[in-house]
VEXVODO-143731 format. One line per field, with one value per residue: residue in one letter; x, y, z of N, C-alpha, C in turn. Coordinates in Angstrom, 1 decimal. Layout:
BEGIN
type: (A,...)
n.c1: (X,...)
n.c2: (Y,...)
n.c3: (Z,...)
ca.c1: (X,...)
ca.c2: (Y,...)
ca.c3: (Z,...)
c.c1: (X,...)
c.c2: (Y,...)
c.c3: (Z,...)
***
This chain:
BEGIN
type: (X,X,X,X,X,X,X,X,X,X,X,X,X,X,X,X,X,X,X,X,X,X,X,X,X,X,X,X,X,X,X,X,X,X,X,X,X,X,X,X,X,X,X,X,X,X,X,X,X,X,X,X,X,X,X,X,X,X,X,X,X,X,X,X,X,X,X,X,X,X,X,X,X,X,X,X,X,X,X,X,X,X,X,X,X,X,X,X,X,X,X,X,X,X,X,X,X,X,X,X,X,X,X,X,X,X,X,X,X,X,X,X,X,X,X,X,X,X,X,X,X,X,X,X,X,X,X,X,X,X,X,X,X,X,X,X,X,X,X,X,X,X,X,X,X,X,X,X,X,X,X,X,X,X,X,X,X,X,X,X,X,X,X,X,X,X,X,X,X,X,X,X,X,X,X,X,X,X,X,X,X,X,X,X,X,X,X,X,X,X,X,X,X,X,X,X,X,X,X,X,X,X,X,X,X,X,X,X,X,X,X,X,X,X,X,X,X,X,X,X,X,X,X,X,X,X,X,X,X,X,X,X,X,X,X,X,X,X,X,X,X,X)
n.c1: (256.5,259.1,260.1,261.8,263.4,264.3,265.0,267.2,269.1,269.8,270.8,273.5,274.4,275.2,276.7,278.8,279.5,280.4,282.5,284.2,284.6,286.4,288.5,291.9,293.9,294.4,294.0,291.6,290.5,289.5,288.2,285.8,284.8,283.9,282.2,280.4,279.4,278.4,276.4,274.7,274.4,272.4,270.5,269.8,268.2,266.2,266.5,266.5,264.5,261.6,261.4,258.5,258.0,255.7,253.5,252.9,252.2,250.0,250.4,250.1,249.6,251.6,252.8,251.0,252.7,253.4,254.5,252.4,253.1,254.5,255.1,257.4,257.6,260.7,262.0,264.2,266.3,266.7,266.6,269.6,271.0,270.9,272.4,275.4,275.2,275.7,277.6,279.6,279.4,279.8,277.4,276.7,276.3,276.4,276.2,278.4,279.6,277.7,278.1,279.8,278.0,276.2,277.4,277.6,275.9,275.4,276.4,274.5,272.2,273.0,273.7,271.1,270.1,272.0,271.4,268.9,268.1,269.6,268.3,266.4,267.1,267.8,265.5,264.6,262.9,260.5,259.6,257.4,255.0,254.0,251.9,250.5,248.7,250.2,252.5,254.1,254.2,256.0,258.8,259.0,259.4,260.9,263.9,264.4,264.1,265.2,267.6,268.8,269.7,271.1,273.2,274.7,275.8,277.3,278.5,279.6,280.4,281.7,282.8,284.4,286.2,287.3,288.9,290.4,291.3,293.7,295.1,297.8,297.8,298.0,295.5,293.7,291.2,289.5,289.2,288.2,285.8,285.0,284.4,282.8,280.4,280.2,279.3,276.7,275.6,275.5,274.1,271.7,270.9,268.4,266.7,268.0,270.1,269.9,269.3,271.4,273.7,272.6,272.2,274.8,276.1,274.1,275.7,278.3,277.9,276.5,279.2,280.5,279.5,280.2,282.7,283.5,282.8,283.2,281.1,278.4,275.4,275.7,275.9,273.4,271.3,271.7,271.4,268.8,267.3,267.7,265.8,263.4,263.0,263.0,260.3,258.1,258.8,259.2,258.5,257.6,258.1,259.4,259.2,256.7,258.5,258.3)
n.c2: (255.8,256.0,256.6,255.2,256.9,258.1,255.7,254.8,257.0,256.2,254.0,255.1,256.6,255.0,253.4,255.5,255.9,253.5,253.0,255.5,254.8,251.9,252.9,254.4,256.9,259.7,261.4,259.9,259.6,261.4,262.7,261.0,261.6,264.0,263.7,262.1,263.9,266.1,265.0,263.9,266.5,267.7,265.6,266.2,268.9,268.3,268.1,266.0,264.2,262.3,261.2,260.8,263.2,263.2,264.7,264.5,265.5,268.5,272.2,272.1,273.3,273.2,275.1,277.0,279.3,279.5,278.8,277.3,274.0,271.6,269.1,266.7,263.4,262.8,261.1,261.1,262.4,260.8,257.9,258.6,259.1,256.6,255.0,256.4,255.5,252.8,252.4,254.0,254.2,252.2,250.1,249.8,246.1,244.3,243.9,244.6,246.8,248.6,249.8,251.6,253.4,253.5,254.4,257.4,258.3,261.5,263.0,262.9,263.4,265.8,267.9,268.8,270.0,272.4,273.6,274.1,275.8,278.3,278.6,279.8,281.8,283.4,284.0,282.7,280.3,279.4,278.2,275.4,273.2,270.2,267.4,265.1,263.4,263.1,262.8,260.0,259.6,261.8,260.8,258.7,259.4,261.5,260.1,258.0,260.0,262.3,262.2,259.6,260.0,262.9,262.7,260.1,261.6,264.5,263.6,260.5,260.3,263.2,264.2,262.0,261.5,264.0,264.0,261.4,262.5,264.3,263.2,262.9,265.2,266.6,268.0,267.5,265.9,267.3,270.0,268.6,268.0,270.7,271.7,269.9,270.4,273.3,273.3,271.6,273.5,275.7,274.2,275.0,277.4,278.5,279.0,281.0,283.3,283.2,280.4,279.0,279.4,278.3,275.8,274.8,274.8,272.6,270.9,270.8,269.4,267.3,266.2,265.9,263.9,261.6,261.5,261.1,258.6,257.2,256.1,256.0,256.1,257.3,259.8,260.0,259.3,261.4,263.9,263.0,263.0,265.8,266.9,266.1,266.8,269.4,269.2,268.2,269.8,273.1,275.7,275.1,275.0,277.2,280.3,282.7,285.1,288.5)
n.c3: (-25.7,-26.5,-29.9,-33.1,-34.0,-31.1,-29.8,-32.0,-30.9,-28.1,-28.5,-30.3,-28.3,-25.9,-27.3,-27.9,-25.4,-24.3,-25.7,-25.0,-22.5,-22.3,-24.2,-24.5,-22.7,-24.7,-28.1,-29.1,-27.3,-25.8,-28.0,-28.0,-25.5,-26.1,-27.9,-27.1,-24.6,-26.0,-27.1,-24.3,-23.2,-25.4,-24.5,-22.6,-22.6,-24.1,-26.8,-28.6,-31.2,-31.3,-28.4,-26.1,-23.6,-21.2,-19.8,-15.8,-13.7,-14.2,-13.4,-10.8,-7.7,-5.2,-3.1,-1.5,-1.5,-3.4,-7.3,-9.5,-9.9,-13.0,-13.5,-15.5,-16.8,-17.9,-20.3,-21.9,-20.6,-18.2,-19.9,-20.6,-18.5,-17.4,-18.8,-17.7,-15.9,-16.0,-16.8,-16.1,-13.3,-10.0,-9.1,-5.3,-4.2,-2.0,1.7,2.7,0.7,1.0,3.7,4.1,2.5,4.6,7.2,6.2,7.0,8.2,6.2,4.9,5.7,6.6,4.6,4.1,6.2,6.0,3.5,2.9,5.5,4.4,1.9,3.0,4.6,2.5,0.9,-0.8,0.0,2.1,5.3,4.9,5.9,4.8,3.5,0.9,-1.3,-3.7,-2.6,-2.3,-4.9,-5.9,-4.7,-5.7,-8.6,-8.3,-7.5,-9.3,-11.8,-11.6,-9.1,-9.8,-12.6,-12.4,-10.6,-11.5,-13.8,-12.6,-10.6,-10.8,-13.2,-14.4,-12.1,-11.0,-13.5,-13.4,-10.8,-11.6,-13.6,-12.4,-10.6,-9.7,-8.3,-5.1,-4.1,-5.9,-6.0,-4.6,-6.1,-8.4,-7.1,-6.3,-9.1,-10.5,-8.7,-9.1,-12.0,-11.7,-10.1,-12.6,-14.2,-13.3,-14.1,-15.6,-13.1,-12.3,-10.4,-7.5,-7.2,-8.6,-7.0,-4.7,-5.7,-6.1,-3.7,-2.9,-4.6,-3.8,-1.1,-2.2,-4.1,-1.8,-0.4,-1.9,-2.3,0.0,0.5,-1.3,-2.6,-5.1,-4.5,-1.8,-2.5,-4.3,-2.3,-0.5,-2.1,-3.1,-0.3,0.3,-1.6,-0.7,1.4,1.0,-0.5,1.1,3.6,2.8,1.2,-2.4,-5.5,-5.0,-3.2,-4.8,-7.2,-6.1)
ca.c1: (257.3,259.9,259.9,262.6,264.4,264.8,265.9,268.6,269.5,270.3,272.3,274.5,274.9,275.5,278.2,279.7,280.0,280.9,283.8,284.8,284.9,287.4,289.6,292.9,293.9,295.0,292.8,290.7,289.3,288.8,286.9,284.8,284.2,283.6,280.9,279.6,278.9,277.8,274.8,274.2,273.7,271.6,269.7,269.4,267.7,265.5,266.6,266.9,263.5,261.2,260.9,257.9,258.1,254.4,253.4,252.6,250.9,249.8,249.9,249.7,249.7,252.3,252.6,250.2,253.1,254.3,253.5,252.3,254.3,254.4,256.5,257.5,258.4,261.9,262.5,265.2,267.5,266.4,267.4,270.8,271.3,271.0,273.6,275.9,275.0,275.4,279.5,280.7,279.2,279.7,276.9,277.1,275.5,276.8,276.3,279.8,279.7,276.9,278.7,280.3,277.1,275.6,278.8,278.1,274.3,275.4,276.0,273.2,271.1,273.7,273.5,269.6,270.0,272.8,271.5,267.4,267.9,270.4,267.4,265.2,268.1,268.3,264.5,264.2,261.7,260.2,259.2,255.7,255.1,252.6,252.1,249.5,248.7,251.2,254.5,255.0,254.8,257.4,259.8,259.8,260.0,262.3,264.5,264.6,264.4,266.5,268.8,269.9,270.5,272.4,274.4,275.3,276.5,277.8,279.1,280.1,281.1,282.1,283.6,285.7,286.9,288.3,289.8,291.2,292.9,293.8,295.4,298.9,297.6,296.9,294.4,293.2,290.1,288.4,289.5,287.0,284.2,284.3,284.5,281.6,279.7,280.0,279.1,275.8,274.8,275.1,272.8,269.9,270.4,267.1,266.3,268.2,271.2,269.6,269.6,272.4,274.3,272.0,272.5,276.6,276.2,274.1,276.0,279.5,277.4,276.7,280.1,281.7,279.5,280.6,284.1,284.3,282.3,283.0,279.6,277.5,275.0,275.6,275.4,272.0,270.6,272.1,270.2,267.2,267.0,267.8,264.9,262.5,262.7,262.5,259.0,257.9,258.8,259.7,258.2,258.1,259.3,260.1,258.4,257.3,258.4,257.4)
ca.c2: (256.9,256.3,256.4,254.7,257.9,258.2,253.9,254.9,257.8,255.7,253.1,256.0,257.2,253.7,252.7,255.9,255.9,251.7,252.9,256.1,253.4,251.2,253.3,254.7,257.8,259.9,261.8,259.5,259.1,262.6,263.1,259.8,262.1,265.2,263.7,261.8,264.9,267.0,264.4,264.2,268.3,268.1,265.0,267.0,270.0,267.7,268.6,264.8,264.0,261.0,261.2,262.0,263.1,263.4,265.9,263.6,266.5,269.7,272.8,271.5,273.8,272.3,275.8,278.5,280.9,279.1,279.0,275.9,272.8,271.1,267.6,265.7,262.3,263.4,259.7,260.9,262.5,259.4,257.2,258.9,259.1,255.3,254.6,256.7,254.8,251.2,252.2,254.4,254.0,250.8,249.8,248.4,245.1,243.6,244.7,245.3,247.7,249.4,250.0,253.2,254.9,254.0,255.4,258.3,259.3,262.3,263.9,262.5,264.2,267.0,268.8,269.5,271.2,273.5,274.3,274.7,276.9,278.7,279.3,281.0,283.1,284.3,284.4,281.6,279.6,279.5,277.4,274.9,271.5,269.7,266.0,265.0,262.1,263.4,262.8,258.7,259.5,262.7,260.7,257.8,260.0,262.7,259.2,257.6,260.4,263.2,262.4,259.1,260.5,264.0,262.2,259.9,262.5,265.3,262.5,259.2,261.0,264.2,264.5,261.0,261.7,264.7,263.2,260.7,263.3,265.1,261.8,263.4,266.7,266.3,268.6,267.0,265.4,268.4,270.4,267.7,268.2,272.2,271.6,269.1,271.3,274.8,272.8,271.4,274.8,276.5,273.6,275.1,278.7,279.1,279.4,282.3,283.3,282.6,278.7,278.9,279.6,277.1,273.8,274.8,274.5,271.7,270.2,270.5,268.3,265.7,265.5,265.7,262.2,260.9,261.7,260.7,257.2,256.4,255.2,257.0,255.7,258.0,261.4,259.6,259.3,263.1,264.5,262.7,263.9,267.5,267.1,265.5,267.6,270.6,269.1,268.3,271.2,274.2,275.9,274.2,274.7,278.5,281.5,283.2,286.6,289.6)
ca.c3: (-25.2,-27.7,-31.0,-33.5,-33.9,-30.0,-29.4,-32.4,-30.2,-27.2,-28.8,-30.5,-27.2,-25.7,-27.9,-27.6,-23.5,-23.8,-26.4,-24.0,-21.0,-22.6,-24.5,-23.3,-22.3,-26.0,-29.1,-29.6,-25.9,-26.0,-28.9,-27.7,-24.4,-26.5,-28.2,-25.8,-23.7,-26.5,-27.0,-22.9,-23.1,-26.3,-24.5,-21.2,-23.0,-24.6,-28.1,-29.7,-31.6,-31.2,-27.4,-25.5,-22.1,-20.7,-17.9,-14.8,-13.4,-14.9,-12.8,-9.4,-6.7,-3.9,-1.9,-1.4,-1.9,-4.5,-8.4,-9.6,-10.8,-13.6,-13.3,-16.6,-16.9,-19.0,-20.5,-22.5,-19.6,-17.8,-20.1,-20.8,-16.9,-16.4,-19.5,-17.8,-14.2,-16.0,-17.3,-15.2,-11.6,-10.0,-7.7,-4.6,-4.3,-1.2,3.1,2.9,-0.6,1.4,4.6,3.7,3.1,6.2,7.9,6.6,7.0,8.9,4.9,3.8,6.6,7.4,3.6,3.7,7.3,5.5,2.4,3.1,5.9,4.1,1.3,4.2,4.5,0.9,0.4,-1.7,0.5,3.5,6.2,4.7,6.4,4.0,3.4,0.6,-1.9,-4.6,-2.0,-2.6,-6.1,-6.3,-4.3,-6.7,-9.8,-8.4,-7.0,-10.4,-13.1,-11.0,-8.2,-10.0,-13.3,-12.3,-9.8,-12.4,-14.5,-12.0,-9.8,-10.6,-14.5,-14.3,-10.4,-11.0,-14.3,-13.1,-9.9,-12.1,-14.4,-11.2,-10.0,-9.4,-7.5,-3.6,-4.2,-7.2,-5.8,-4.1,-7.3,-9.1,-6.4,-6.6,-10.2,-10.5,-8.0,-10.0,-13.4,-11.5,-10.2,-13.8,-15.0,-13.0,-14.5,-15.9,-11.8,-11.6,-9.6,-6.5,-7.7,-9.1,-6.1,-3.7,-6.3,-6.2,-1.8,-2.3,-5.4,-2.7,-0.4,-2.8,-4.0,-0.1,-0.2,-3.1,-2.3,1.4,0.8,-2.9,-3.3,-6.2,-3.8,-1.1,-3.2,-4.5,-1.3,-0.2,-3.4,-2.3,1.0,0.4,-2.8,-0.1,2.5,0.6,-0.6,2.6,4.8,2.7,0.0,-3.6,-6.1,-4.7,-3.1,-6.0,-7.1,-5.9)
c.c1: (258.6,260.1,261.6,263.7,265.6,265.7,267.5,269.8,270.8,271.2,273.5,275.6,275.8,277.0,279.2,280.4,280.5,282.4,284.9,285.7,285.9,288.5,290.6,292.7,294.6,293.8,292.5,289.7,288.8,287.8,285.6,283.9,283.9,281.8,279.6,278.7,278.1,276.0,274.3,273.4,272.4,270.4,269.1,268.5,266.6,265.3,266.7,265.1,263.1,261.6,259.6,257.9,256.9,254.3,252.6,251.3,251.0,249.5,248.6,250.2,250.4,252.4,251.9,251.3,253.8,253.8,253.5,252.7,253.4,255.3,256.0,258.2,259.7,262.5,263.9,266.5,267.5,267.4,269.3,272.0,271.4,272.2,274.7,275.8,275.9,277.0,280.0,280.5,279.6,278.7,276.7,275.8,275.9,276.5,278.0,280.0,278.8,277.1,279.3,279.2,276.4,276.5,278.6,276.9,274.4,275.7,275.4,272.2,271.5,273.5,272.4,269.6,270.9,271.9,270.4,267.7,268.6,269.4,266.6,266.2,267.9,266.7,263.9,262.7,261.4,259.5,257.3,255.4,253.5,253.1,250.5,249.8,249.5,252.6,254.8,255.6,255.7,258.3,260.3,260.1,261.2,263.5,265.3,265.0,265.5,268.1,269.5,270.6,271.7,273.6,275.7,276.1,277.4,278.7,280.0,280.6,281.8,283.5,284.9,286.2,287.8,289.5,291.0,292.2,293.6,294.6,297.1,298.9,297.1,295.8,293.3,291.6,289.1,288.7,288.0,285.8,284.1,284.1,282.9,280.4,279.2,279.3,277.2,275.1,274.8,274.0,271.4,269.9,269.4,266.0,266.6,269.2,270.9,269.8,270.3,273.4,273.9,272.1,274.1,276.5,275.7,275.0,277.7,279.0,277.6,278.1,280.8,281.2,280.0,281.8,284.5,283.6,283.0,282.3,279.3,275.9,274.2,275.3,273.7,271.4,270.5,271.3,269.2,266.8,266.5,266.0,263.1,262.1,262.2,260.7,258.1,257.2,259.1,258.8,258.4,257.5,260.1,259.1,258.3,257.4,257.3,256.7)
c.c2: (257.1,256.1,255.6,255.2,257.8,256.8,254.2,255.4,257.1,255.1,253.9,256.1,255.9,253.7,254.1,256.2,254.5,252.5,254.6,255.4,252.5,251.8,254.5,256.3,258.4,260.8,261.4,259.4,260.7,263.0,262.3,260.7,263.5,264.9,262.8,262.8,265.7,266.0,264.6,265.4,268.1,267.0,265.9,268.3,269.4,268.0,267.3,264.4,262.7,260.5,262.0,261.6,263.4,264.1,264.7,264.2,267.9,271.0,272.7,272.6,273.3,273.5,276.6,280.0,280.7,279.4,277.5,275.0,272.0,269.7,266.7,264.6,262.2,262.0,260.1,261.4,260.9,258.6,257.1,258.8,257.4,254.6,254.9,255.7,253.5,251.4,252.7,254.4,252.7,250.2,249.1,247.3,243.9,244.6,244.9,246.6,249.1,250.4,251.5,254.2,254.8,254.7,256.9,259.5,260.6,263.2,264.2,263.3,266.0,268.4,269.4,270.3,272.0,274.0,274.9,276.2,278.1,279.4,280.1,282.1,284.2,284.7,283.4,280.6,279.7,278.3,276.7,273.8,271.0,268.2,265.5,263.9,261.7,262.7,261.5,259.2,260.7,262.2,259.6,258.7,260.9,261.7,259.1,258.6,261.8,262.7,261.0,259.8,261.9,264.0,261.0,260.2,263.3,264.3,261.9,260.0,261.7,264.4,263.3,261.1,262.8,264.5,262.3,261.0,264.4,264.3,262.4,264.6,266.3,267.3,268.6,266.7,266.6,269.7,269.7,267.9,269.6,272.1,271.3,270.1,272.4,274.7,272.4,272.3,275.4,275.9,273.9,276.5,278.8,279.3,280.5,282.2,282.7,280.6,278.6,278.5,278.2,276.0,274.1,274.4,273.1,270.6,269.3,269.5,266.7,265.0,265.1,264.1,261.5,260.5,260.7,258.9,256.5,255.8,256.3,256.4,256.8,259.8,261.2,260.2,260.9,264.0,264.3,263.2,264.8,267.8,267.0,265.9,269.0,270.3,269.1,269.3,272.4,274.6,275.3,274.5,276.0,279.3,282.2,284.6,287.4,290.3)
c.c3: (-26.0,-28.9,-31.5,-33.7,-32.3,-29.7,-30.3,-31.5,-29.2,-27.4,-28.9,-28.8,-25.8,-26.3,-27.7,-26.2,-23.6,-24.4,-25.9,-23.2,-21.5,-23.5,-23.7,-23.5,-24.2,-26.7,-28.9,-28.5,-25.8,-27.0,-28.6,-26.2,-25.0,-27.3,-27.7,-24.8,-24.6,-26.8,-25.7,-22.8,-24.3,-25.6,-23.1,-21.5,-24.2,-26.2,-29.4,-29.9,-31.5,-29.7,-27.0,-23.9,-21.5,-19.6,-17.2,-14.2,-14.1,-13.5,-11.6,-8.6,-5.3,-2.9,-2.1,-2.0,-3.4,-6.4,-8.5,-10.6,-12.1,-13.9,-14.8,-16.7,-17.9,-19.2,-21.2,-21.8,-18.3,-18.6,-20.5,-19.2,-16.7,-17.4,-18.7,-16.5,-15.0,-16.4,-16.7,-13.7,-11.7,-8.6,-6.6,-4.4,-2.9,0.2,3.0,2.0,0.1,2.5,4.9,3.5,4.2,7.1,8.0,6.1,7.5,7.6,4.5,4.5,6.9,6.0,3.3,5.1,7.3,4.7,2.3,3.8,5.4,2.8,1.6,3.7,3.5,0.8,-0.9,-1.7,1.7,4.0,5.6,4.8,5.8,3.5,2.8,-0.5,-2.6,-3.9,-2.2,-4.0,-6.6,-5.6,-5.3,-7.9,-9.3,-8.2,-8.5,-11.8,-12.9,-10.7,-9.2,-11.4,-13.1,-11.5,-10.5,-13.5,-13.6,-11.3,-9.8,-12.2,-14.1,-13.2,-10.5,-12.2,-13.8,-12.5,-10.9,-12.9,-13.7,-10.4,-9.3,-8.1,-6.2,-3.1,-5.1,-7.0,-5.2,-5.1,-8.4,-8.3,-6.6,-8.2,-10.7,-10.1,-8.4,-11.2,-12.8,-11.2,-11.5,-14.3,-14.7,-12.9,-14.4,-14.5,-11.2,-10.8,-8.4,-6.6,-8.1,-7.7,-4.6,-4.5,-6.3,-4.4,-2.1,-3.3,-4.4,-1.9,-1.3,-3.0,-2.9,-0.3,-1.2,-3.1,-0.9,1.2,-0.4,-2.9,-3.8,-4.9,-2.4,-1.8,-3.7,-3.4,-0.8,-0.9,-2.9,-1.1,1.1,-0.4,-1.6,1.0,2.5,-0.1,0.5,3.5,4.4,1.1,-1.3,-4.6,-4.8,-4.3,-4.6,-6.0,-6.7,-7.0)
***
């Protein structure tokens, strides 16, 4: 899955998030987070050579109204997602570390019964309760190669760097979640305004968890949910055009 080109890749991208993560505030940390990010985007659009990402399934049919999916194992937003997990999240590893997102399952449950029905609304999806061989294996992949990578980025990157350069403002930290939030909805243009607008509602969710628990953990889980429920019980991907 990866060639010698892509392993270089990683390291690049490696040493330049380790040497982000320890230098101070000044030029040089900015350029280190300038080009840090400009790889992330270029790995997120699958533009760096000597990856392959394999279709899992080909033009699977998950709703009747739907058109049918195509899910790819995307090793290289993957593995750029779990760099970003391993320096700047910190995960919890203790019942005490965990404690905070159990606290506060009422996000984690409370963001998919906003933002789904809120897709009925628009015309996005509708109501389709289905449960077939495929669903262990789209909760581990969408788990692993989604919710933790974009939470890792939008999240535990993006949402606490802000915060942190926001550190003075008592508005600073929900400044960083609408921020985060707006930046996550643009990333799923190529869905259209309609998605555009429903990943910014549920992107606010994630960060509310992120924010109110400080676990990267709990926006995980919140992602997952929302991702898992919309497979589930609602149309998938999308009703399709008329």
């Amino acid at each position: 899955m990866l060639s010698l080109q892509a392993i270089a890749a990683l390291i690049v991208l490696g040493a330049l998030a380790y040497a982000a993560k320890r230098s101070k505030t000044g030029p040089l940390h900015v350029l280190l987070m300038v080009a840090m990010g400009c790889m992330l985007l270029a790995m997120s659009m699958h533009r760096f050579p000597g990856f392959v990402n394999p279709p899992l399934v080909s033009d699977l049919l998950i709703s009747a109204a739907a058109d049918p999916v195509t899910q790819r194992l995307n090793f290289d937003t993957a593995a750029a997602g779990l760099i970003l997990f391993a320096l700047f999240c910190v995960p919890a590893r203790t019942g005490a570390q965990w404690r905070p997102v159990r606290r506060n399952y009422w996000i984690i449950l409370g963001t998919p019964l906003i933002v789904l029905p809120v897709g009925v609304m628009v015309g996005y999806v509708d109501v389709d309760f289905k449960l077939f061989a495929y669903t262990p294996v789209f909760f581990a992949i969408n788990l692993l190669f989604t919710c933790v990578t974009e939470e890792a980025f939008f999240r535990g990157f993006i949402q606490e760097q802000l915060t942190r350069a926001m550190s003075r403002w008592k508005a600073g930290p929900t400044i960083a979640l609408c921020v985060a939030a707006l930046l996550f909805g643009l990333a799923h243009a190529r869905g259209g305004p309609l998605l555009i607008g429903l990943a910014t509602l549920a992107g606010l969710g994630y960060g509310y968890a992120y924010l109110r628990s400080k676990r990267i953990e709990t926006a995980i889980l919140t992602h997952l949910a929302l991702n898992g429920i919309h497979f589930i019980a609602f149309t998938y991907p999308r009703l399709s055009p008329a």
